[in-house]
C-alpha positions as CSV (number, residue, x, y, z in Angstrom):
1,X,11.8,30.2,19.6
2,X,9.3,32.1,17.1
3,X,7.3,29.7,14.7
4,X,5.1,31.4,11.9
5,X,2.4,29.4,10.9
6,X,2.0,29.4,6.9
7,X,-1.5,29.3,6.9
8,X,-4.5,27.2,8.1
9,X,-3.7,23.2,7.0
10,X,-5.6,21.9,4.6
11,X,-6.7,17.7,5.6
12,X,-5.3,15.4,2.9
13,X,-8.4,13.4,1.3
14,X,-8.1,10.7,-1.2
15,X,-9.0,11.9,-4.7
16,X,-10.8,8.5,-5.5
17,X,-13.5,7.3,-3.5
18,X,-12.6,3.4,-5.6
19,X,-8.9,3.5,-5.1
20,X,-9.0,4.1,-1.5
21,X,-11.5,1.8,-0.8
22,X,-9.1,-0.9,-2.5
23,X,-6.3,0.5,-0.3
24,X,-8.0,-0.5,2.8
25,X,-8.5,-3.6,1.4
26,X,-5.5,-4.2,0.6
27,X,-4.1,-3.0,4.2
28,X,-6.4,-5.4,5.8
29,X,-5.4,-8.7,3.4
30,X,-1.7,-7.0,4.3
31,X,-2.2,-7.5,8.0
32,X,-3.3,-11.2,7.9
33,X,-0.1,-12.4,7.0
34,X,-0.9,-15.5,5.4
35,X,0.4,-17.0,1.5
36,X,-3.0,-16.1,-0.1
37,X,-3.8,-12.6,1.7
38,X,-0.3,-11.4,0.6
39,X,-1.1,-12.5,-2.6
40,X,-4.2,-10.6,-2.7
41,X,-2.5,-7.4,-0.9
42,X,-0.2,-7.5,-4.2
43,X,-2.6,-7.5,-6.4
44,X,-5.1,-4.8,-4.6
45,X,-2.1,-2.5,-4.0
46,X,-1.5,-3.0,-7.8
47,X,-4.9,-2.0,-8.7
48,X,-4.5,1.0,-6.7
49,X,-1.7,2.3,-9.3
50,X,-3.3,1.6,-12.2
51,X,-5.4,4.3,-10.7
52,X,-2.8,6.4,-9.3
53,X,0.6,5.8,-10.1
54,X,1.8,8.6,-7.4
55,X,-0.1,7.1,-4.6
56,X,2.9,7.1,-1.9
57,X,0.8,4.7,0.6
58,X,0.4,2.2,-2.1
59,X,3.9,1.8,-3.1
60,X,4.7,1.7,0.5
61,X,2.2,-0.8,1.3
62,X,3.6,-2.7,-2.0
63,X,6.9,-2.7,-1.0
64,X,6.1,-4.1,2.6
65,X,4.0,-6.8,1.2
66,X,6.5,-8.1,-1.7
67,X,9.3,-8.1,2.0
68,X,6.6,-10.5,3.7
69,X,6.3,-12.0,0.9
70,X,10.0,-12.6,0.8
71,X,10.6,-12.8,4.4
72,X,8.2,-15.7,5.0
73,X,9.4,-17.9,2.1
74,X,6.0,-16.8,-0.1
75,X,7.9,-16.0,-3.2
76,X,9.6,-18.4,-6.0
77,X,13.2,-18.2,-7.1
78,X,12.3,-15.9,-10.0
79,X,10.5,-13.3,-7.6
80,X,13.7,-13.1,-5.8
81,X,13.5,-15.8,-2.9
């Protein structure tokens, strides 16, 4: 098998020293699990696309929390519940 390497990878950083630092926030309040640190994952994963509307990890980490959010009973019949 011959692989040719296109070149010398480049390491992803994050553009935005603010919006990063509220994605690890909002991975952390994510991981907790609980009614209110959902709640504030939502709205720190929000602020992150305000910044950056194309930020894959935030809309991944948005969709995962609104599923907890659903999956634990944290959301009201016109979130979807």
């Amino acid at each position: 098998m011959n692989v040719a390497l296109l070149g010398k990878a480049t390491p992803k950083t994050h553009a935005n020293a603010e919006s990063f630092s509220l994605l690890m926030q909002a991975n952390h309040f994510m991981s907790m699990m609980s009614r209110d640190s959902l709640e504030k994952a939502k709205d720190l994963y929000e602020s992150v696309l305000e910044i950056d509307s194309n930020d894959a990890r935030a809309w991944a980490g948005l969709a995962r929390t609104l599923i907890a959010q659903a999956g634990y009973g944290f959301t009201d019949n016109e979130q979807g519940s």
